[in-house]
NUFILO-351789 format. One record per residue (C-alpha): x, y, z. Coordinates in nm, 3 decimals, m for minus. Example, Ala and Ser with C-alpha at 12.3 -4.5 7.8 and 13.67 -1.06 7.14 Angstrom:
+---------+---------+---------+
|      xx |      yy |      zz |
+---------+---------+---------+
|   1.230 |  m0.450 |   0.780 |
|   1.367 |  m0.106 |   0.714 |
+---------+---------+---------+
//
This chain:
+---------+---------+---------+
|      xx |      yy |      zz |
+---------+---------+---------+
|   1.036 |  m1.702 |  m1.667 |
|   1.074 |  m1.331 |  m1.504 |
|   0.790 |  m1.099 |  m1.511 |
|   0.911 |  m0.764 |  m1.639 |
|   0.930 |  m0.479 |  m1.402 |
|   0.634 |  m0.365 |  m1.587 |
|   0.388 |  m0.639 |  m1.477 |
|   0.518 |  m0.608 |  m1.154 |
|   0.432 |  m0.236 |  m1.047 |
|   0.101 |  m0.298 |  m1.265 |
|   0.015 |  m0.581 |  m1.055 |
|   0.113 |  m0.344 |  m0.752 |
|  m0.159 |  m0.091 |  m0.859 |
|  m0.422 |  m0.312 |  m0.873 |
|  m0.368 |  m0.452 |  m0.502 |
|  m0.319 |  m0.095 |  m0.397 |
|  m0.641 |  m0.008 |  m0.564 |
|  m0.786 |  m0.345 |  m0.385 |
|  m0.672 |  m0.247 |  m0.056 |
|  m0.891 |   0.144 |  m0.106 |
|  m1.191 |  m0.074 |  m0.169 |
|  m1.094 |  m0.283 |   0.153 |
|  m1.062 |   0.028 |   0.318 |
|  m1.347 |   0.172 |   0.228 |
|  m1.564 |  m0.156 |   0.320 |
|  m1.406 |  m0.176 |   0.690 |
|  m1.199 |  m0.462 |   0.591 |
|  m0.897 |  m0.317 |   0.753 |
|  m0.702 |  m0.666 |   0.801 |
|  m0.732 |  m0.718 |   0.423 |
|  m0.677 |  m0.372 |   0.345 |
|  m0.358 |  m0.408 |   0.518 |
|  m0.263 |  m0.695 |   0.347 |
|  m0.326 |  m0.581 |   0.006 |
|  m0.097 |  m0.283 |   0.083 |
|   0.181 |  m0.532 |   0.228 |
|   0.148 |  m0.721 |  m0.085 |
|   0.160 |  m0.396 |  m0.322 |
|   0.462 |  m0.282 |  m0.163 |
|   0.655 |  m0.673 |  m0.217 |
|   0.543 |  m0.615 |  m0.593 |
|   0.682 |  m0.269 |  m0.596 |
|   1.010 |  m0.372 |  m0.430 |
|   1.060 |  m0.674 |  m0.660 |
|   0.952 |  m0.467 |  m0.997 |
|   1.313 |  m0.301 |  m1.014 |
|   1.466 |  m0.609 |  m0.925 |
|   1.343 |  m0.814 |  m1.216 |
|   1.567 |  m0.665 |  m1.450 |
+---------+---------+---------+
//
């Protein structure tokens, strides 16, 4: 089963908005990660089609 793009770039946001609260904590390794994983889900949203 495919996600939609939809669930995909949603799923984005909330690691994005994971990684600020990361950020903001000093938890730069995770911070990092989170963004790393946002952008994969951002990339693969338009593919998903």
């Amino acid at each position: 089963m495919t996600k939609k793009p939809e669930e995909w770039f949603k799923q984005a946001a909330y690691d994005l908005k994971t990684a600020e609260v990361m950020l903001e904590n000093k938890r730069f390794i995770y911070a990092v990660f989170m963004c790393h994983l946002a952008i994969e889900k951002a990339l693969k949203g338009p593919l998903s089609i």
